[in-house]
C-alpha positions as CSV (number, residue, x, y, z in Angstrom):
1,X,-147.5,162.3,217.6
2,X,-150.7,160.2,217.0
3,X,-150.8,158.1,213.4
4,X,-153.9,157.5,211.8
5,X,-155.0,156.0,207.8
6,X,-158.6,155.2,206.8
7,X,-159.4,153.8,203.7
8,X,-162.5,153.2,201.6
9,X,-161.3,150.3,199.3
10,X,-162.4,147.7,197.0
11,X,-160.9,144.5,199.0
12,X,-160.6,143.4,202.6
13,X,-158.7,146.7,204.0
14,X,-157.1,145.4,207.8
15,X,-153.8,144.3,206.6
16,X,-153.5,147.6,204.7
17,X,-154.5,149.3,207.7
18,X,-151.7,147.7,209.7
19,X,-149.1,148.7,207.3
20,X,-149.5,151.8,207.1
21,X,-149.5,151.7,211.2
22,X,-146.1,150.2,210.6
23,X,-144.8,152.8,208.1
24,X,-146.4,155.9,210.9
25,X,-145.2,153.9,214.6
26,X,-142.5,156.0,214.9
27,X,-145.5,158.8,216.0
28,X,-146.5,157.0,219.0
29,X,-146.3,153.1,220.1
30,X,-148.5,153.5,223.5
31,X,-151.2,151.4,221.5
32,X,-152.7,151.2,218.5
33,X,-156.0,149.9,217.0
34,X,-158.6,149.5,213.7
35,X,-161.9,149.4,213.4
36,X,-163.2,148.1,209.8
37,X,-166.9,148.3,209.2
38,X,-168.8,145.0,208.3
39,X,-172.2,143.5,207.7
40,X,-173.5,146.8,209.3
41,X,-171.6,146.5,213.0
42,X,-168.3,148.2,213.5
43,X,-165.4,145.5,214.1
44,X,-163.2,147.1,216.4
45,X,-159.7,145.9,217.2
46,X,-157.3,147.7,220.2
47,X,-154.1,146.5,221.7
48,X,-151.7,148.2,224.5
49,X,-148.1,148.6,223.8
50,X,-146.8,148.5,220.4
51,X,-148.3,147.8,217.4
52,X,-147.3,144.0,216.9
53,X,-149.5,143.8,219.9
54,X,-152.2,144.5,217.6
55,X,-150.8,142.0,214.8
56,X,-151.5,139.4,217.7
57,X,-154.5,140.2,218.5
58,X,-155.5,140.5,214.7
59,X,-154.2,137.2,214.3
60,X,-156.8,135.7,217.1
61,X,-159.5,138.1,215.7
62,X,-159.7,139.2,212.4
63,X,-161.2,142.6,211.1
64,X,-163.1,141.9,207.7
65,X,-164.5,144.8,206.1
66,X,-163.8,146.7,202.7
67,X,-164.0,150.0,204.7
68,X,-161.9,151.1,208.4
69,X,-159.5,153.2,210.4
70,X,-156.4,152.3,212.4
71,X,-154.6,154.5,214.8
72,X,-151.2,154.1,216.3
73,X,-151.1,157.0,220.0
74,X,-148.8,158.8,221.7
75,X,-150.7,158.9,225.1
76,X,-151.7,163.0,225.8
77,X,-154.8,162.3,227.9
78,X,-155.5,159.1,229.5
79,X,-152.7,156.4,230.7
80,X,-151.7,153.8,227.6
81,X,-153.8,151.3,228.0
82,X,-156.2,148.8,225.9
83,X,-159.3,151.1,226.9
84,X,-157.5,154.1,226.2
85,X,-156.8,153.3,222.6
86,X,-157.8,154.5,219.3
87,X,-160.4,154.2,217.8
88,X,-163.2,155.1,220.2
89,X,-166.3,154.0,219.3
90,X,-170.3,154.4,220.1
91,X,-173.5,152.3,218.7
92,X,-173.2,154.6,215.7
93,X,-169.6,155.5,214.6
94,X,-165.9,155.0,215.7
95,X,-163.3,157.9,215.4
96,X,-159.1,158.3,215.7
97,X,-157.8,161.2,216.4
98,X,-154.4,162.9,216.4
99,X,-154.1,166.1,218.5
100,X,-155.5,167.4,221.4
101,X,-159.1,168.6,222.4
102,X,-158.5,171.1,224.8
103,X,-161.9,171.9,226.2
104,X,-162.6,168.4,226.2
105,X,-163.6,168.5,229.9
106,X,-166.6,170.8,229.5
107,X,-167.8,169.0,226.2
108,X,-167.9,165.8,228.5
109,X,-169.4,167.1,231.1
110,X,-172.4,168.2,229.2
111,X,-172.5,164.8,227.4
112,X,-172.5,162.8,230.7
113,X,-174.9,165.6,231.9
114,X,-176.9,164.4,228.6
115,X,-177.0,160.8,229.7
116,X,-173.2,159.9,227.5
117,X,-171.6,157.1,229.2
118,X,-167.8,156.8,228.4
119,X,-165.3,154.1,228.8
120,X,-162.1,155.8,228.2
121,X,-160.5,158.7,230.1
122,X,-159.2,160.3,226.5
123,X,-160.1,163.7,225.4
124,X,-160.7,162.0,222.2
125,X,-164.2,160.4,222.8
126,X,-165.4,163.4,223.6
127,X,-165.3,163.8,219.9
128,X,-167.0,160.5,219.1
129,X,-170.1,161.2,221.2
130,X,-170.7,164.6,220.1
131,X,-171.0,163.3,216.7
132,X,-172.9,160.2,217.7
133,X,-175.5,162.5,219.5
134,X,-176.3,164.3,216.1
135,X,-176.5,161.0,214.1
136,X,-179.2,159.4,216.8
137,X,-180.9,162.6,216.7
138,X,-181.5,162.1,212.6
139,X,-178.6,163.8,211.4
140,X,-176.6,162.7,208.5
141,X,-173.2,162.1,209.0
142,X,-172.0,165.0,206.9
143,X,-174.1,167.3,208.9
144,X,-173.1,165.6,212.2
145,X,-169.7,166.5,211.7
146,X,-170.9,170.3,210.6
147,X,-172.3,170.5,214.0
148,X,-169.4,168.9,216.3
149,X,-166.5,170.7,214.8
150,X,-167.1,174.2,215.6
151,X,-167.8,172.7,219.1
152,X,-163.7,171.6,219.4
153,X,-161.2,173.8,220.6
154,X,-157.3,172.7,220.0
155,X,-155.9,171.0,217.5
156,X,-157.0,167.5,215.9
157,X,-156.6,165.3,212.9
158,X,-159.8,163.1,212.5
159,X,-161.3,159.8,210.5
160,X,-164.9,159.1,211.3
161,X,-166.1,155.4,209.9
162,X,-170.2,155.0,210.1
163,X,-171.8,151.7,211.1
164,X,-174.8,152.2,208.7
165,X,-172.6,154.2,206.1
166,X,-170.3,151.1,205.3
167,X,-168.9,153.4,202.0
168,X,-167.5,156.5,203.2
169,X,-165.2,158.1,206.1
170,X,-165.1,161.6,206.7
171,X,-161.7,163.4,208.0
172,X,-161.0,167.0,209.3
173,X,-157.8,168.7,210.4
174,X,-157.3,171.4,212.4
175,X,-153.4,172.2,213.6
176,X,-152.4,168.5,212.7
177,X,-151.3,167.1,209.3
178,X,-154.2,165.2,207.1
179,X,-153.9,164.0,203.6
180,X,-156.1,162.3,201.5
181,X,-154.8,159.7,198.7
182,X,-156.4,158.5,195.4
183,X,-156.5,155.4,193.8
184,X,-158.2,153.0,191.9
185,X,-161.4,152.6,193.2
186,X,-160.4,153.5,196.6
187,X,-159.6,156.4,198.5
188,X,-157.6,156.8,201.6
189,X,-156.7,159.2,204.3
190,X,-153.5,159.4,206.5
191,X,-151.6,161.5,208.7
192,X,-148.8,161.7,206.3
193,X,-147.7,160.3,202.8
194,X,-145.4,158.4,204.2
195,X,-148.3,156.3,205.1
196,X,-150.3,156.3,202.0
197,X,-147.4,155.3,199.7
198,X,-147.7,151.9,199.3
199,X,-151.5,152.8,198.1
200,X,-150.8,155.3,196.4
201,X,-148.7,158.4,195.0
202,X,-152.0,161.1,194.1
203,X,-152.2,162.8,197.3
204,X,-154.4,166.0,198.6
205,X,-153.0,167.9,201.4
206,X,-155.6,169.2,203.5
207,X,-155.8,172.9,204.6
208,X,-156.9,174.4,208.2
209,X,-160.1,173.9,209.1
210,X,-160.7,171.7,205.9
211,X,-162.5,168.5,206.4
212,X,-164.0,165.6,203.7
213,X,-165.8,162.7,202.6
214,X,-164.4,160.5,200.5
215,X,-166.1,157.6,199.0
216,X,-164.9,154.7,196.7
217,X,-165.4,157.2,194.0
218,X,-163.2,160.2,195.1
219,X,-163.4,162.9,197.4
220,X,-165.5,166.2,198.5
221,X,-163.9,168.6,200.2
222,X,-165.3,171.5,202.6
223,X,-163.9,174.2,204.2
224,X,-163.8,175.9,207.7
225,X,-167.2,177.5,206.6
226,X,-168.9,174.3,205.0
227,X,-168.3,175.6,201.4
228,X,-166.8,173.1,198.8
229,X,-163.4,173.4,197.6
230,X,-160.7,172.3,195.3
231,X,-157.7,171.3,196.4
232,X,-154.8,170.3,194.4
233,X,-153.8,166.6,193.7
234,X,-150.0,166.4,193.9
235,X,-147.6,163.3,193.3
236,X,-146.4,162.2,197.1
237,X,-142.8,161.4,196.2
238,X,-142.7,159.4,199.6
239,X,-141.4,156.4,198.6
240,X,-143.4,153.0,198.6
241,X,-140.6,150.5,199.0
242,X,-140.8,149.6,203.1
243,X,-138.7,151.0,205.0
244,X,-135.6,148.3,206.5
245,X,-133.0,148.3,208.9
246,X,-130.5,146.2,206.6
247,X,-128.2,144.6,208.4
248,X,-127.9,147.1,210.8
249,X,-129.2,146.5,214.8
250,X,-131.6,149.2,215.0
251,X,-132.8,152.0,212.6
252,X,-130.9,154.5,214.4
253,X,-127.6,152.8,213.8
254,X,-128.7,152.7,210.4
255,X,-129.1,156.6,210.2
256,X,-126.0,157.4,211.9
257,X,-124.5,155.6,209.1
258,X,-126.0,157.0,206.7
259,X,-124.9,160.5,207.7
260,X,-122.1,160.8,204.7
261,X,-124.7,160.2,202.2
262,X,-127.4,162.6,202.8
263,X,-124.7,165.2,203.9
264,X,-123.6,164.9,200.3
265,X,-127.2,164.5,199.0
266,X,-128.3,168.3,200.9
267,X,-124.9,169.9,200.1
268,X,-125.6,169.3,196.3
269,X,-128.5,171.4,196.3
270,X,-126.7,174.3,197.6
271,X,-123.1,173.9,196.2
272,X,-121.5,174.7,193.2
273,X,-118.9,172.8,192.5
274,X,-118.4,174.4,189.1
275,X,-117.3,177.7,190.4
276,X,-116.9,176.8,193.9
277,X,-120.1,179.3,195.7
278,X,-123.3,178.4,197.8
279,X,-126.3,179.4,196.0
280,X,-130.1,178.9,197.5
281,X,-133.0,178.1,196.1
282,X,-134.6,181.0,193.8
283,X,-136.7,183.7,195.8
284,X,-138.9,186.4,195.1
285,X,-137.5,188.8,197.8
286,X,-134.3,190.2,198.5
287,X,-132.4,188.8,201.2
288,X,-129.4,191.1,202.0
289,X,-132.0,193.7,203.1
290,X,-132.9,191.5,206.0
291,X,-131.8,193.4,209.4
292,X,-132.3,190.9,211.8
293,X,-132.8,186.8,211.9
294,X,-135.4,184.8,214.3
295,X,-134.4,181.4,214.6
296,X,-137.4,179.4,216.4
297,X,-137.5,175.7,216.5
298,X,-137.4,172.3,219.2
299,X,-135.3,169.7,220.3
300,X,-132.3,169.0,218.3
301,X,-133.0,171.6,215.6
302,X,-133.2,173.9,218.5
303,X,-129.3,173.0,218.7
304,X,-128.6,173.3,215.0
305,X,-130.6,176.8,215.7
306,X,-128.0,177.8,218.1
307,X,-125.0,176.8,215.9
308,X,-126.3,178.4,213.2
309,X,-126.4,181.4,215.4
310,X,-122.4,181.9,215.9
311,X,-122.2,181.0,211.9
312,X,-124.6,183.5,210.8
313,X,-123.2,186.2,213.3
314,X,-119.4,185.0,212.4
315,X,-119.6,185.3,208.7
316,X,-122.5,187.1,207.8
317,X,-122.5,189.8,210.6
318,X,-126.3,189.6,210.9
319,X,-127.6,189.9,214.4
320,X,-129.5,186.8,215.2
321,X,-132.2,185.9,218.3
322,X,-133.0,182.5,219.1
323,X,-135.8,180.8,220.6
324,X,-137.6,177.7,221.8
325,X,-141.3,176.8,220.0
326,X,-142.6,176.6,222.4
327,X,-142.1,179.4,224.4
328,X,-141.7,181.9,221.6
329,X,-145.0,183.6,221.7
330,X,-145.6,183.5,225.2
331,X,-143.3,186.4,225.6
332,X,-144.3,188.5,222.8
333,X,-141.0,188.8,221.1
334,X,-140.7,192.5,219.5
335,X,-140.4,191.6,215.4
336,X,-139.0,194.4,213.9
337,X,-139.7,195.0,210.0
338,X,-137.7,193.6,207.4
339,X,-136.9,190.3,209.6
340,X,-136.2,186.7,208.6
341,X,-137.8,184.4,210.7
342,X,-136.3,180.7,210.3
343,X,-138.2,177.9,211.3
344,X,-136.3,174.1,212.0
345,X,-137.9,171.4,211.8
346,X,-137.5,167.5,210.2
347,X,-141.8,166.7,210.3
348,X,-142.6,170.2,209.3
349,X,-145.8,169.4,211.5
350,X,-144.0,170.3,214.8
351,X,-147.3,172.1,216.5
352,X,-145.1,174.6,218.3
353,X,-143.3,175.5,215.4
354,X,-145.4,175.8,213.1
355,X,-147.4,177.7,215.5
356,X,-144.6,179.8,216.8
357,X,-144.3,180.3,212.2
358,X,-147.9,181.8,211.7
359,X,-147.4,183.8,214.5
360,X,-144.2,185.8,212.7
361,X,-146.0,185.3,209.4
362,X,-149.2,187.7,210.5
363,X,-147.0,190.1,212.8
364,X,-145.0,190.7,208.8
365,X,-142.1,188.6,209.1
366,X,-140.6,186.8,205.8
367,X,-140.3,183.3,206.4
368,X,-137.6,180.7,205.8
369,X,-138.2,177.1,206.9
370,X,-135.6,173.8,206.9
371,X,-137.5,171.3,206.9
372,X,-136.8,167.3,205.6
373,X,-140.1,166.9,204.2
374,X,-141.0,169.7,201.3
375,X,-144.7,168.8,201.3
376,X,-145.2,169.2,204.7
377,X,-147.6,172.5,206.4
378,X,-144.3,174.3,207.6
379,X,-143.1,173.7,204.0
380,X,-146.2,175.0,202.0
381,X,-146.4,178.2,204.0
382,X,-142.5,179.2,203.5
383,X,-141.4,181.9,201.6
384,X,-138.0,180.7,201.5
385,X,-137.9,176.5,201.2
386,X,-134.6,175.2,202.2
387,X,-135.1,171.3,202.5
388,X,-132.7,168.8,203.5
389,X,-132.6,165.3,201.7
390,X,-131.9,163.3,204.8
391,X,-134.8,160.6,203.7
392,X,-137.0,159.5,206.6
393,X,-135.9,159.1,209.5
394,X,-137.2,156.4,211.4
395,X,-135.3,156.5,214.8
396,X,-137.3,158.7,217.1
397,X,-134.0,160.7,218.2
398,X,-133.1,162.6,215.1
399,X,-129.0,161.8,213.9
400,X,-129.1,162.5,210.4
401,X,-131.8,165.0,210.2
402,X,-129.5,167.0,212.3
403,X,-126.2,167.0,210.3
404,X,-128.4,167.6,206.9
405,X,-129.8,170.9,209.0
406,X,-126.3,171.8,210.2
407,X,-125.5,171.9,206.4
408,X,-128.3,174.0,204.6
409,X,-127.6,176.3,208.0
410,X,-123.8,176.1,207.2
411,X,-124.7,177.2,203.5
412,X,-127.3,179.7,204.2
413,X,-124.9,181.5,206.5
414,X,-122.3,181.7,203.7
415,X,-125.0,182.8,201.5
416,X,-125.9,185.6,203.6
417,X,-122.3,186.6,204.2
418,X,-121.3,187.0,200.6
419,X,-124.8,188.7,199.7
420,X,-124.1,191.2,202.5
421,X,-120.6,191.6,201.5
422,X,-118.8,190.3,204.1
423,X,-117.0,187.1,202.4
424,X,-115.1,187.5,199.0
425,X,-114.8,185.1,197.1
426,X,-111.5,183.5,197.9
427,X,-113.2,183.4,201.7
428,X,-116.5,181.7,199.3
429,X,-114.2,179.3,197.6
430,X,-112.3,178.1,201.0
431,X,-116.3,177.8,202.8
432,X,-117.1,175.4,199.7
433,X,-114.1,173.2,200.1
434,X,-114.5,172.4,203.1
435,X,-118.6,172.3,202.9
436,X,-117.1,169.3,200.2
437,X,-114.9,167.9,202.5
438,X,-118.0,167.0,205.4
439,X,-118.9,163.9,204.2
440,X,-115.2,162.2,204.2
441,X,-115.0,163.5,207.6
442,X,-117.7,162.0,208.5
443,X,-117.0,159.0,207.0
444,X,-113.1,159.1,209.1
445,X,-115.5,159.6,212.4
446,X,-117.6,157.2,212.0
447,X,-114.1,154.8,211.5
448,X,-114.1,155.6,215.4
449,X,-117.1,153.5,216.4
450,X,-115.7,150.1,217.7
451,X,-113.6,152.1,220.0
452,X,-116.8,154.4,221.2
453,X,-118.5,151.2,221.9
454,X,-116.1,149.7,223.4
455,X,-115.7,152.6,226.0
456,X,-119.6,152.8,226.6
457,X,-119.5,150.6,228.9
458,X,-117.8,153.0,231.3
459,X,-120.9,155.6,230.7
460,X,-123.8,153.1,231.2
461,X,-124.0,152.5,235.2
462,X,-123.6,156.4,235.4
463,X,-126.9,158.0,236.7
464,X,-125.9,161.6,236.1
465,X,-123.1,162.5,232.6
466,X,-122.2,165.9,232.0
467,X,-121.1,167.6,228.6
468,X,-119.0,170.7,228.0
469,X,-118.0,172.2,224.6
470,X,-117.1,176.2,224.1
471,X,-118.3,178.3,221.0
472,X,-120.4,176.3,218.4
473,X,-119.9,172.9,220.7
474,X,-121.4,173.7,223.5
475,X,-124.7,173.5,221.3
476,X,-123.7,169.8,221.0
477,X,-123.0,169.3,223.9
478,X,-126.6,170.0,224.9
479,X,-127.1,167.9,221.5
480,X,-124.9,164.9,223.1
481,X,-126.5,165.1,226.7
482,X,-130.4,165.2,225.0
483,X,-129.2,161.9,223.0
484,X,-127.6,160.3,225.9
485,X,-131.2,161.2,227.7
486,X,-133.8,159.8,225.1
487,X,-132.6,156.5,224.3
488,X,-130.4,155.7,227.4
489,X,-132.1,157.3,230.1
490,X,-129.3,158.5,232.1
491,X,-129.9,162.0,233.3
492,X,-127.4,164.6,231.7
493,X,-126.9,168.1,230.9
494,X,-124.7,169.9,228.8
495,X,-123.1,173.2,229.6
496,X,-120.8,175.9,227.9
497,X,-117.4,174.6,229.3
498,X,-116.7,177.9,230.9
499,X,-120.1,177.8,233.4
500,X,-118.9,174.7,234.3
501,X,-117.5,176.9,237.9
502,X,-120.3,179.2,238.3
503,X,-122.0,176.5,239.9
504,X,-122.7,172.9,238.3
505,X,-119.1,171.8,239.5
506,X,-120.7,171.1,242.6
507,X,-121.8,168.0,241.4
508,X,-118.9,166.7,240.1
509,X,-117.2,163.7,241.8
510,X,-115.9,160.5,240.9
511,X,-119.5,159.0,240.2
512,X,-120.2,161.3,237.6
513,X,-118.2,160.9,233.7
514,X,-117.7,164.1,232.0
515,X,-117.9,164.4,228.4
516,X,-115.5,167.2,226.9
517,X,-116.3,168.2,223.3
518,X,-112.4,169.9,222.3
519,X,-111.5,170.1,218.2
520,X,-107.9,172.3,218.4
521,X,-108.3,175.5,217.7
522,X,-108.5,178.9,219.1
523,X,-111.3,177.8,222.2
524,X,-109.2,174.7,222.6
525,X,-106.9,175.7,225.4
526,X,-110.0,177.1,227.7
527,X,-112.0,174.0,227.2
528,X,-108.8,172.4,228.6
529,X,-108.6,174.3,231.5
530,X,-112.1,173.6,232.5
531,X,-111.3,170.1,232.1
532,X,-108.5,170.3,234.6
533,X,-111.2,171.7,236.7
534,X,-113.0,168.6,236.3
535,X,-110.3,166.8,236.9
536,X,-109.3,167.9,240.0
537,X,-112.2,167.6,241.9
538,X,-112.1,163.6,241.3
539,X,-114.1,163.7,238.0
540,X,-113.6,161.6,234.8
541,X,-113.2,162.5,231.7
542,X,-113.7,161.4,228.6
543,X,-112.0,163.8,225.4
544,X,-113.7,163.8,221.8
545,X,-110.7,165.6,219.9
546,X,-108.5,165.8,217.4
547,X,-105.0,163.6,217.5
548,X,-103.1,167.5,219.0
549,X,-105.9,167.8,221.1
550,X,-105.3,164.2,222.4
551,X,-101.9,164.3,222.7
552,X,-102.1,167.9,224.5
553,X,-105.0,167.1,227.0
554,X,-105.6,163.3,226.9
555,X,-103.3,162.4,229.4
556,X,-105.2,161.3,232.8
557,X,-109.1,161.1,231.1
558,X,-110.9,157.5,231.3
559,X,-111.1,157.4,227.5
560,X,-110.7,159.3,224.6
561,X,-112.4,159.5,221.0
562,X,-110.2,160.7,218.4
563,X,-111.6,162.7,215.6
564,X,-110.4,163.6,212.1
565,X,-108.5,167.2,212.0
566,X,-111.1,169.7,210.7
567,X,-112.2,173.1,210.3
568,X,-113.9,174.6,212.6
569,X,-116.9,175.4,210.4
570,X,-117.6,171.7,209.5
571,X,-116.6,170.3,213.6
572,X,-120.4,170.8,214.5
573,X,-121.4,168.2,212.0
574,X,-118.3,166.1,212.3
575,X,-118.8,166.3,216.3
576,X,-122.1,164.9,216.1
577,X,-120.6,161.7,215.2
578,X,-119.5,160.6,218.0
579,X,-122.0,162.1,220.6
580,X,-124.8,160.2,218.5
581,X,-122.3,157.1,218.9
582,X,-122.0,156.9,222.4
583,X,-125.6,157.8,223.4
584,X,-126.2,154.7,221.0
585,X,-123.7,152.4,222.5
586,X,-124.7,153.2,226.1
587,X,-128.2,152.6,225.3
588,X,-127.4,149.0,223.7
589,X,-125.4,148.0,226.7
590,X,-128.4,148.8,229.2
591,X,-130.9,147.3,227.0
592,X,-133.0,150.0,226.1
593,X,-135.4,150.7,223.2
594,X,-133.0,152.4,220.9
595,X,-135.8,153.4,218.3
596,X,-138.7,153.8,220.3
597,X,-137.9,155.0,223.5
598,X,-140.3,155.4,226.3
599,X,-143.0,158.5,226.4
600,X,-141.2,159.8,223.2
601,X,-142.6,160.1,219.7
602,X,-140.8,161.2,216.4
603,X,-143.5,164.0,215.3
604,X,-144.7,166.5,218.5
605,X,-148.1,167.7,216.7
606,X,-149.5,168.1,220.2
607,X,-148.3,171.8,222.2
């Protein structure tokens, strides 16, 4: 969602601002702004559209100022526009704001009723007024804020800056992600470390309901009840060096790319190569007792969810329910005792999940969390970590995060399987070689990308695809059809290849390409069959399969994409491949914003 960084420094503080705007854009790109705080008036800066709108505008009109905010939205409330932006200001303070105020419409209609005039339609300036109001009233900032934030219902992540209090900011965070950072003479807050490392690598993470001053000199924290508190001061490991695209177009191809690296990076952490087993983590419960599995998550993880699903039922025997964030406790899902529940996320902010997580955690349930970020809230309230090394991710459709996910799921499900007793260790051994094999195979896939982009050009003027796989590919194709969707904008669906006649057929004709996810194996001959189906009611198709499969089925489709001969455990991950490929392809050939698509933002911190 929403990025924001404040910092209290020593030297002029807008160019710092706008950096770490750069290193957080991936949150939201509707607009983005900074205020800085200067010979007593606040200097306020606001662009619509993305943030080198603001660079220009910058550029025409400096910020000076040793203190400021900046902002980068994700439009909830209010259209994305210049008056819409971030921060929102009064006579007295200006504020950003990441989240979502949700009684926002009362609080501003006893402000206006109080004489408040606004000029946004945001539910953030709701926020800025309430404060303001205390401040003109005599308040101190500090006890300003006491006063406005028992007054906010929803979830927010907030820097205040104070025109006649040119040395300090004070944050809060309620349900989104705040972190405060320490250096030399300056202090800094930010929605992430990410966005704080080129400042600095001492970091606080903020708990619920915490919120804090900070000052050239450090920081004082309260919490929810306005007592001070420690909080520990950690190293960030989020890397400083800025993040590039290399030679590559855009960041996404980039990641795609770098798929057989940080598959090889996350397996290390769970296989032995030694003696050839999966091991986890170390934890302090036992998990062979656990009786049942809740996998809750959104988006793509959602997918690797429901593929770790058939692996964890497959090998471990485990009974397994899955479910969407954000629907999860909205139905009161019965949690019986001695559940897992795992949580799937890259941010580890994900408001739904992590929601949907403290939910299971007070009705008993152990938690487990995958997550690419070990610092994050999701991570910190685990009590089983299992953290993929997939680096950031920069692309707002997630390629590699997935295929690291897919493999901690792939080894947790083997884990669980030999601790239960249903995989010897002949059956272990085979799992591990070919847990080792993934990243060549990816590698062999992605040897397949001039022809995928070659071909794309028959998906592009589509306005309707369809996907099919059976088994664990039908969860990508629901993975390929939400990738063709974000970046491309082409309206598609995927389906299990076998509910393909019990109704969506009817919109197949010769308008509308069909893409068939088929590796060889035991499902390979149904998928087939389906296809004919296709086939024969004017449809085209396009194969992803193996050289049998191709040889078998290809006959008659538009294209085909030939993938390396694998097993059927590692096909989800080497499957991805290509799906990612073509969404990516298909997007470049209509033009589209391949890392920043429209409405979309990287971290959902908003439910």
């Amino acid at each position: 969602m929403c990025g924001i960084i404040g910092i209290v420094g020593k030297e002029e503080v807008a160019d710092r601002l706008v950096d770490g705007l750069r290193r957080m854009e991936y949150r939201g790109y509707d607009s983005a702004g900074v205020c800085t705080v200067h010979d007593g008036q606040l200097v306020r800066r606001r662009a619509e559209g993305k943030l080198i709108n603001l660079v220009k505008e910058l550029i025409k009109d400096p910020a000076p100022g040793l203190t400021g905010i900046a902002h980068t939205r994700w439009a909830t409330h209010g259209a994305p526009t210049a008056a819409n932006a971030h921060p929102h200001a009064t006579g007295e303070l200006a504020l950003v704001h990441n989240g979502i105020i949700e009684n926002f419409r009362s609080l501003r209609e006893g402000l206006e009723g109080r004489g408040r005039t606004f000029e946004s339609q945001t539910d953030t300036e709701v926020v800025a007024h309430l404060v303001s109001e205390q401040i003109e009233a005599g308040l101190s900032p500090q006890d300003a804020v006491k006063v406005a934030l028992p007054q906010l219902r929803g979830a927010f992540a907030l820097a205040i800056a104070f025109r006649r209090f040119p040395d300090m900011l004070i944050g809060a965070r309620l349900g989104s992600p705040l972190v405060v950072g320490y250096g030399d003479g300056e202090t800094y807050l930010g929605s992430d470390a990410l966005a704080l490392a080129p400042l600095t690598q001492k970091i606080t993470y903020l708990d619920e309901g915490d919120w804090v001053v900070i000052t050239r000199d450090g920081a004082q924290i309260f919490d929810v009840d306005n007592n001070p508190v420690e909080r520990e001061i950690v190293a960030s490991g989020a890397s400083a060096v800025a993040i590039e695209k290399g030679n590559y177009r855009h960041f996404m191809q980039k990641e795609i790319f770098e798929q057989p690296t940080v598959v090889a990076q996350t397996l290390h952490s769970y296989v032995r190569q030694v003696d050839q087993s999966v091991a986890l983590p170390q934890i302090d419960f036992d998990l062979s007792k656990v009786q049942r599995i809740t996998i809750v998550a959104c988006g793509t993880s959602y997918y690797a969810g429901m593929v770790a699903k058939y692996w964890i039922e497959q090998f471990a025997r485990l009974p397994v329910d899955i479910d969407v964030a954000s629907e999860f406790r909205y139905r009161d899902p019965v949690l019986e005792p001695g559940g897992l529940a795992l949580f799937i996320s890259q941010s580890g902010e994900t408001a739904d999940t992590l929601a949907a997580l403290r939910h299971c955690k007070a009705e008993g349930q152990t938690i487990a969390v995958v997550v690419n970020v070990p610092t994050s809230t999701m991570a910190r309230e685990a009590d089983l970590l299992l953290p993929t090394h997939a680096g950031p991710e920069i692309g707002v459709a997630s390629t590699k995060a997935f295929t690291c996910q897919l493999a901690v799921l792939a080894a947790l499900a083997a884990r669980l399987a030999v601790l239960r007793g249903r995989m010897d260790r002949a059956e272990e051994m085979t799992v591990v070689k070919h847990l080792v094999e993934t990243p060549a195979c990816l590698n062999a896939a992605l040897g397949h990308d001039e022809e995928i982009a070659d071909m794309a050009h028959l998906i592009a003027p589509a306005r309707d695809v369809l996907y099919l796989g059976r088994g664990p590919d039908f969860p990508l194709a629901l993975e390929g059809a939400l990738k063709l969707k974000e970046i491309s904008y082409i309206h598609a669906e995927g389906y299990a290849s076998g509910e393909m006649k019990h109704g969506p057929i009817a919109l197949i004709d010769e308008a509308v390409p069909v893409i068939v996810l088929a590796p060889s194996g035991p499902l390979f001959e149904k998928t087939v069959s389906n296809m004919q189906e296709v086939r024969a009611r004017g449809g085209k198709v396009v194969l992803i399969s193996d050289a049998e499969g191709i040889a078998e089925a290809g006959e008659g489709c538009i294209a085909t994409i030939e993938m390396p001969k694998v097993h059927p455990l590692i096909a989800p991950l080497v499957y991805a491949v290509p799906v990612q490929l073509l969404a990516y392809h298909v997007a470049c050939v209509k033009g589209t914003d391949v890392d920043q698509p429209r409405n979309l933002a990287k971290s959902v911190t908003v439910e």
